[in-house]
N, C-alpha and C positions, 0 to 999 in steps of 0.2 A: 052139804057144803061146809057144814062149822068141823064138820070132821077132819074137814084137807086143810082150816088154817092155820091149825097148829102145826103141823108140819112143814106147811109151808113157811109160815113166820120166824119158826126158829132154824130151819135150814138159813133161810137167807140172813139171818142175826148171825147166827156162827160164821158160813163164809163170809161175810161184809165183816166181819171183827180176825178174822186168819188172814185174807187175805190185804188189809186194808196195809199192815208190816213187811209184806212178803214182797218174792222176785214179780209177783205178777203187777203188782203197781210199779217195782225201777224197769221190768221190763220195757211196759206199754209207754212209762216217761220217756224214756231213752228210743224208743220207734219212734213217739210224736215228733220230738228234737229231729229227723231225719228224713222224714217221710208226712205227707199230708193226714191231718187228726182225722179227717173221715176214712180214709183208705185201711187206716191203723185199728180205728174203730172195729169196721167193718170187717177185717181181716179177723182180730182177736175175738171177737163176739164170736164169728164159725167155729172157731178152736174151742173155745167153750161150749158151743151146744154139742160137740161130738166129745168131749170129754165128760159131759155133763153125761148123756145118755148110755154111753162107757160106764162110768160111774153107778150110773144108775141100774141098768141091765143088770150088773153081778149083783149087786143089794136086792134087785127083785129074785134071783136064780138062790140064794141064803133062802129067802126065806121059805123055800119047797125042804130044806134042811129040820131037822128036831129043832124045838125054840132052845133046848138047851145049849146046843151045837151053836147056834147063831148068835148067842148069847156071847159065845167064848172068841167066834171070830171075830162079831163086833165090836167086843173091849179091845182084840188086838190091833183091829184097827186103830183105831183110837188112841190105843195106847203107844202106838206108829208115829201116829200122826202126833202126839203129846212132846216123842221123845224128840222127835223132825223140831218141831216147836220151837220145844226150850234150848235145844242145843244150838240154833240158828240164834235165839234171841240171847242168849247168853255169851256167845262167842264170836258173835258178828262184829265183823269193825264197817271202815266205812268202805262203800264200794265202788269200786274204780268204774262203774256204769254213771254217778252221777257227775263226773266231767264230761262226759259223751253231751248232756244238757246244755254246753256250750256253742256247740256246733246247731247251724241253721238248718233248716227242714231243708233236705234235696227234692230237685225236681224231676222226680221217678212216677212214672205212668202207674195212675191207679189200681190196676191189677196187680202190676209186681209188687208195689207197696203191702198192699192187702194179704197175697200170697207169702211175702217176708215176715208178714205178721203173724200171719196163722202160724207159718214155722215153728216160729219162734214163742210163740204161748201152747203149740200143743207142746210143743216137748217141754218146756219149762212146766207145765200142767201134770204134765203123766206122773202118776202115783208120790202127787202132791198130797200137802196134809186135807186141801181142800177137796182134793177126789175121794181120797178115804174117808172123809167127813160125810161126802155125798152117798156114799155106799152103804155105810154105815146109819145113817138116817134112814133110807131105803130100804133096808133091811129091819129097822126100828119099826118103824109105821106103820111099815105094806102100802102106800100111798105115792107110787112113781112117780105119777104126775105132780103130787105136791112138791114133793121134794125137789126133782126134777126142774122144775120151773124155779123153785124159789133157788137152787145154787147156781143155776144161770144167769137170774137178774141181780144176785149177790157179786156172780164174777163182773156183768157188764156194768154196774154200779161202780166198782172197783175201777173198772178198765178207763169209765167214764172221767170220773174224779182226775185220773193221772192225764188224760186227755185236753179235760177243757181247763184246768186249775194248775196243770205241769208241777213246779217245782215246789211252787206257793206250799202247795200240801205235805210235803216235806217238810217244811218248816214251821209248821205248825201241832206237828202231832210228833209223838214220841214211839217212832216205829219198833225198837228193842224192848219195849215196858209194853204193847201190845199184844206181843208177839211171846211174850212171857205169861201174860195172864189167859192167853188163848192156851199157851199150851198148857198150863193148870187144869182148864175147862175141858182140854183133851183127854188129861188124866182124871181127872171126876167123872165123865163119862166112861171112861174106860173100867174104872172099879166100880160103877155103877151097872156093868154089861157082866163084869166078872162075877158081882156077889149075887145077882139074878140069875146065871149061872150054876151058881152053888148053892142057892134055896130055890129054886126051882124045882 
């Protein structure tokens, strides 16, 4: 069991610190503002556990690959997700999604709410910095389920926060200084996958 918590604990550190800067928090702020917080919930949570296991599925298929091979695509990931990062946090202004937060929650039937949401976080998810993160852990490990689980409750933490705290959380955290030092963390692990790689 002490085996899956390391993998677990620092998946869900890494996504909870990517994505706490990222579209998937103005996303799900900008649903709650329009649509009911439990439908929005509900809805974003599904998109996660299918991007999650997405994610997860190719990191477990690496690592039937040489450790050297795995090595080399893990840093690229990484180093993917590194460059997604910095270039977001460095060149982001502000985003025409936080006036949307003005507008009151509409009164949309549970399901379509739900189903708007999925939409709209699986595709803002797909071959995010936080899927490559998941893959790339998964592929680290060999521990699906750890992993697996902890970028899950790493997303619905995230999805949580912008949910029940809205805007509040905005303004209190500094999302581009975030979002910068995540993606440092992206590129340390990424030269960390390369030079195991080359002494391997």
């Amino acid at each position: 069991m002490s085996s899956a918590l390391v993998p677990f604990f620092a998946t869900f550190a890494l996504i909870l610190a990517v994505e706490l800067p990222d579209k998937t928090l103005v996303a799900t702020l900008v649903l709650t503002t329009r649509y009911r917080a439990r439908a929005v919930l509900a809805g974003v949570s599904a998109a996660f556990a299918v991007q999650t296991t997405i994610a997860v599925a190719f990191g477990s298929v690496l690592t039937l690959l040489p450790d050297r091979l795995v090595s080399v695509v893990v840093g690229l990931m990484f180093a993917a997700g590194a460059i997604m990062l910095l270039r977001e946090g460095f060149t982001k202004g502000e985003n025409d999604e936080h006036d949307a937060a003005r507008s009151g929650a509409a009164p949309v039937p549970f399901r379509r709410a739900a189903m708007t949401s999925f939409a709209v976080l699986f595709a803002a998810e797909w071959g995010d910095a936080s899927q490559l993160a998941t893959a790339g852990l998964a592929a680290r490990y060999s521990q699906p389920f750890a992993v697996g689980l902890g970028a899950f409750l790493g997303l619905v933490c995230v999805a949580a926060l912008a949910v029940f705290l809205g805007r509040k959380i905005r303004g209190r955290l500094r999302p581009r200084l975030i979002q910068r030092v995540a993606g440092f963390v992206f590129a340390g692990f990424s030269l960390f996958a390369f030079a195991t790689a080359l002494l391997g």
